[in-house]
Structures are given as C-alpha cells and as structure tokens.
C-alpha positions as CSV (number, residue, x, y, z in Angstrom):
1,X,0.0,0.0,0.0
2,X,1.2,3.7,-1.1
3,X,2.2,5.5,1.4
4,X,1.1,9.3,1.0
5,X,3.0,12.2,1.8
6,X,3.5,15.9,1.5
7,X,6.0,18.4,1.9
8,X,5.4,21.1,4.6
9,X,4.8,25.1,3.5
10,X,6.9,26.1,6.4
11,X,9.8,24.3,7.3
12,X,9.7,22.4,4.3
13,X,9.7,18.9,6.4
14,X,8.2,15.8,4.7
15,X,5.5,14.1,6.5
16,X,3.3,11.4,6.1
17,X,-1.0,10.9,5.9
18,X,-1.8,9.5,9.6
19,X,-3.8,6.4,9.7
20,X,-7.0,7.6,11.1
21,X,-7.1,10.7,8.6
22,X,-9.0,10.1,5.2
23,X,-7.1,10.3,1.9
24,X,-9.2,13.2,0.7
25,X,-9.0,15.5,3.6
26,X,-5.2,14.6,3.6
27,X,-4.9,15.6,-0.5
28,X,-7.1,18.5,0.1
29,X,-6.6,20.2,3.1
30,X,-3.2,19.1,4.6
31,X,-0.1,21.5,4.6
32,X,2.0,21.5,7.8
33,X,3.5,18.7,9.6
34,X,3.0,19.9,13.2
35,X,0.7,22.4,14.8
36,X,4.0,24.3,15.7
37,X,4.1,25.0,12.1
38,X,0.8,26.2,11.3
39,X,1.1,28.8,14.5
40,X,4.0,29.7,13.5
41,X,3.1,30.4,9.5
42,X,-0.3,32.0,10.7
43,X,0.9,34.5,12.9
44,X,0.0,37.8,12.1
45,X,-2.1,37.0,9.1
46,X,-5.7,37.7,9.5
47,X,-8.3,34.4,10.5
48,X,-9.3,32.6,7.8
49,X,-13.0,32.4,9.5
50,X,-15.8,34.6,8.4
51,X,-15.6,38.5,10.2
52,X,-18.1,38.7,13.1
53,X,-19.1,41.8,15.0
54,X,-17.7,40.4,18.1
55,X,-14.5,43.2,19.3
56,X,-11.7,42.2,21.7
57,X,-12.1,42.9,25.2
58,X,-16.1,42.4,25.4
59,X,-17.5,40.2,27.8
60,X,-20.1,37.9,25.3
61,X,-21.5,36.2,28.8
62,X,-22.6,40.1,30.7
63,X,-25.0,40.8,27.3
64,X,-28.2,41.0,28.6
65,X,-30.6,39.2,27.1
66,X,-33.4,39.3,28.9
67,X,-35.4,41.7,26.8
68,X,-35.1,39.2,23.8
69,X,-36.7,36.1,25.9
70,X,-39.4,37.5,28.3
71,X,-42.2,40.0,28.3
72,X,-44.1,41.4,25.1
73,X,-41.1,41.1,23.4
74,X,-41.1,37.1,23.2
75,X,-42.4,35.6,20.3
76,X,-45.0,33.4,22.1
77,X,-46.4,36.1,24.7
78,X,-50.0,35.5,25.5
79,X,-50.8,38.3,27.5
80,X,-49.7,36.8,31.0
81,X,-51.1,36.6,34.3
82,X,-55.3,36.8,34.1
83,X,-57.1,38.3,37.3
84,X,-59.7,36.0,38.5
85,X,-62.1,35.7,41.8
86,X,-62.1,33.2,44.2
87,X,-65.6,31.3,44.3
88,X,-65.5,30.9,48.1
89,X,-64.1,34.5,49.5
90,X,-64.8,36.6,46.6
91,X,-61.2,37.9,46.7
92,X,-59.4,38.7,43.6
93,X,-56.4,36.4,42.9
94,X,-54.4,35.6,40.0
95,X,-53.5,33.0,37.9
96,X,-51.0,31.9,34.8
97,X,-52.9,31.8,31.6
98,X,-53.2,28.3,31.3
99,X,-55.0,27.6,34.6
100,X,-57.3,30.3,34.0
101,X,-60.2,27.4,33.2
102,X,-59.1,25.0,35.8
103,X,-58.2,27.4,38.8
104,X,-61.3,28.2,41.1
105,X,-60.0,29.4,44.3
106,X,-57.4,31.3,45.8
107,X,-55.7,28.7,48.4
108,X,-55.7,25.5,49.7
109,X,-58.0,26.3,52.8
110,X,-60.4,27.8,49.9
111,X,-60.2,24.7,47.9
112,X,-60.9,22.6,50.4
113,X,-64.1,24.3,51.2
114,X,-65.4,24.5,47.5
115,X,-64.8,20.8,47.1
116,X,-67.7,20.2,49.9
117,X,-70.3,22.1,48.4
118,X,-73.2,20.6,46.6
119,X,-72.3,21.9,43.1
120,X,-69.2,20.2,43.2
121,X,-70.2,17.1,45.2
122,X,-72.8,16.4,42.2
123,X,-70.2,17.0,39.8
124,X,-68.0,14.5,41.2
125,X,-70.4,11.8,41.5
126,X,-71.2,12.1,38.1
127,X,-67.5,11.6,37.0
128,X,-67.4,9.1,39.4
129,X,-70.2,7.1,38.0
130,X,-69.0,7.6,34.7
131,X,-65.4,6.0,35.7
132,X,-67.7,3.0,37.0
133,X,-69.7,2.6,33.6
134,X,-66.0,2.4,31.4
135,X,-64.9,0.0,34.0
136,X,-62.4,2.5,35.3
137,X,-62.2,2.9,38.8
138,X,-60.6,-0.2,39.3
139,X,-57.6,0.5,37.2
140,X,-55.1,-0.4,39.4
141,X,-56.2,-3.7,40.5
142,X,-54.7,-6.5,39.4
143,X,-51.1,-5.0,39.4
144,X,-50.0,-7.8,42.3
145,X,-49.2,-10.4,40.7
146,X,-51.1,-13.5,41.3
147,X,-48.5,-16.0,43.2
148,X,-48.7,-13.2,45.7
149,X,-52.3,-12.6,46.0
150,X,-52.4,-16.4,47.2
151,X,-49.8,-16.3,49.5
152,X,-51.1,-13.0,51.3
153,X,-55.1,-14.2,50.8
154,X,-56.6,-15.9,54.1
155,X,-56.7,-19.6,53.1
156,X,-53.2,-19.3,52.6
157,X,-52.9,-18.7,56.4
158,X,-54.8,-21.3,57.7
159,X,-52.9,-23.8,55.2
160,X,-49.5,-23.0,56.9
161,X,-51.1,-22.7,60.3
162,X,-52.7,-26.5,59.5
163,X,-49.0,-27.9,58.0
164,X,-47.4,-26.5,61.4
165,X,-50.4,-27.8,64.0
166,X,-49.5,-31.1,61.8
167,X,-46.1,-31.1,62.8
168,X,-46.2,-30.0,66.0
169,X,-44.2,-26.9,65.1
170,X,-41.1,-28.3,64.7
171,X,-38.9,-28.9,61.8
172,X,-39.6,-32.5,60.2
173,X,-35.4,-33.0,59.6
174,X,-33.9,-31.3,62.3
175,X,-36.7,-31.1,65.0
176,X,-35.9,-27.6,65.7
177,X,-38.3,-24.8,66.6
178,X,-38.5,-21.4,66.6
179,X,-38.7,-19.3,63.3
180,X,-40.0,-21.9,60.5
181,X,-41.3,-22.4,56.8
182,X,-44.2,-24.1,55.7
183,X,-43.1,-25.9,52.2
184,X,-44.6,-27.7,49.7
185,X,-43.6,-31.2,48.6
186,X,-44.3,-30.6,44.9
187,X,-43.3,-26.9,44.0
188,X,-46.4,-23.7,44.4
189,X,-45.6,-23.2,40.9
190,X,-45.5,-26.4,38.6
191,X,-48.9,-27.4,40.7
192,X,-51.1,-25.3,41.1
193,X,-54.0,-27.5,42.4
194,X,-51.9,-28.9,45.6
195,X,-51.1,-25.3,46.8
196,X,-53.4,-25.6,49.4
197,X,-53.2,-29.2,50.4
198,X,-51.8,-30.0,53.7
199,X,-50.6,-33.3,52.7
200,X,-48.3,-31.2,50.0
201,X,-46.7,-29.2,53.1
202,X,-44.4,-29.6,55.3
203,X,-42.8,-27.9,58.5
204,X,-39.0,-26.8,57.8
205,X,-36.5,-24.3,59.4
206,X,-34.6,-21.7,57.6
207,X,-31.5,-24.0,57.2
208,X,-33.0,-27.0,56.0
209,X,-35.3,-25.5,53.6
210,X,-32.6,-23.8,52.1
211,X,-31.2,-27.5,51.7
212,X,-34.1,-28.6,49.5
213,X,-34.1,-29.1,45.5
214,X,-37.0,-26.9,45.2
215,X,-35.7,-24.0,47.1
216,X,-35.7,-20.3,45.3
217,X,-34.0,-20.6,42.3
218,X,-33.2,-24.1,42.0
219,X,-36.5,-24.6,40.1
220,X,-37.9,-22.2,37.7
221,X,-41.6,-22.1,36.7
C-alpha cells in the first residue's frame, strides 16, 4: 500500500497521511507537519474564519438578554397573568394563563371548602359514576401479581397454620423450633391444584429449607 506524503509550506519537512485521517482530507486540506508550524506560519495574518461583529475585550456572557426572551417582546407572549375571583371569598387572585379554566379558588383552605359544596359534590359523582360505567375505577387492581395474592389471601394462612399444627411446630429434619417455613412437597408453581393441600406441606427451618431441591432458584416455573 502507497504511502502518502507531502512536503510542509513552512519548514519544508516531509511528513506522512496518519492512519485515522482520510485520503481526501489529507490531499485537500493538509499543509504543515505539526501544529508548531501552522502557529507559526499563521501569525499575524488575518483568520481565515468569516468577520463577526464580536470586538476584543467584550464580555459575550454580561449581554443581557433578557429583553429578547421574556415580556411582550417574546415571540409566544400571551398576555400573562389573568385576574380572577375566588368562588368561596370573593377575593381577587391571579393566575398563569393556562390555569385560568381550571383554577377556582385562591388557596388550599379555599379549595378545600369548595370541594364540599353541593355543586361540586354532584359533579363529582357524576364523574365518578361515569369512571364505573367504562370499568375505570378499578384501574389499578390486578397489578400484584397473582403467586402473591395467594400467599397473602386468608386460606393461605390457615394452610401453613394446619402444615405447622400437623407437625407439631417443629422442623420434620432437624426437630428444631423457633422461626419456621411451611413448604410444599411438589413446588407452588409447577402445581397449582396442591397449593393448598396440607398433605403437599411440610414444617421446615430456615437452614433446611434452604437444603431442598426446590428452594428459590433451583427450580424455575
């Protein structure tokens, strides 16, 4: 493979194309072999970067330019704040523009009050009702999934109060008591129909549940 190189404009140096620079930027736009060189042939000539209006010694960061965001000035100024009356005190309050339909009152101890009164009682029964009808006031049931419904739902209980009563609350391998497990014989999840069984469960301590093939993850399903 050709190896390209080029002859510097100031020292005269040759140098070669590096291997992450392309062979077109290298043919079209390289001419010195270090940045020593380029500073060095550049100073005193004038930038080769379009003129701007920008003059030495001003600060670009104190401009203010307020006037050119906020205000009237601002393309997208609506008008701002809107005077509006509070529907319990009758005092005048106001608001951003975009709460002007939503905003009734003129605090939290105001608020409170309006939501008691008949108008808006009726009004929220009717939403409410509404919510019932498109079968949406129970939209956050059924998040839990189901393995733990079963284990927190009452029958649950009473099976692992039954498997202990059974065993006389003592472990079945080691006889100890104290703080024990209720497990089942044939894993909760492959079988589904002997989760409640008693005759699936048995009474186990910590240590020797954690001893059996069907503990956490040494069975999936």
């Amino acid at each position: 493979m050709k190896i390209l190189k080029k002859n510097c404009i100031y020292c005269g140096k040759q140098f070669e194309k590096s291997y992450c620079r392309s062979v077109a930027d290298f043919l079209k736009r390289a001419k010195y072999c270090s940045k020593v060189c380029m500073d060095k042939y550049r100073q005193g000539k004038p930038t080769c970067s379009p003129q701007t209006t920008f003059q030495k010694g001003n600060d670009l960061w104190k401009v203010d330019t307020r006037k050119k965001r906020y205000g009237s000035l601002n393309n997208f100024w609506k008008g701002g704040q809107v005077n509006l009356k509070c529907k319990i005190c009758k005092t005048d309050f106001k608001v951003k523009r975009h709460q002007e339909k939503t905003a009734k009152t003129c605090s939290r101890k105001c608020y409170k009050i309006f939501q008691r009164t008949p108008q808006q009682r009726k009004k929220s029964r009717k939403i409410q009702k509404a919510r019932v009808k498109a079968g949406l006031h129970n939209m956050y049931r059924g998040v839990t999934a189901k393995h733990m419904l079963i284990r927190q739902s009452a029958a649950y209980k009473e099976w692992r109060t039954k498997v202990f009563k059974r065993d006389n609350y003592a472990c079945i391998f080691c006889g100890k008591k104290g703080y024990l497990n209720a497990d089942h014989i044939k894993p909760f999840s492959l079988f589904p129909k002997l989760r409640l069984d008693v005759n699936n469960g048995r009474t186990l301590c910590v240590e020797c549940h954690k001893t059996t093939e069907t503990y956490g993850l040494n069975i999936t399903g």
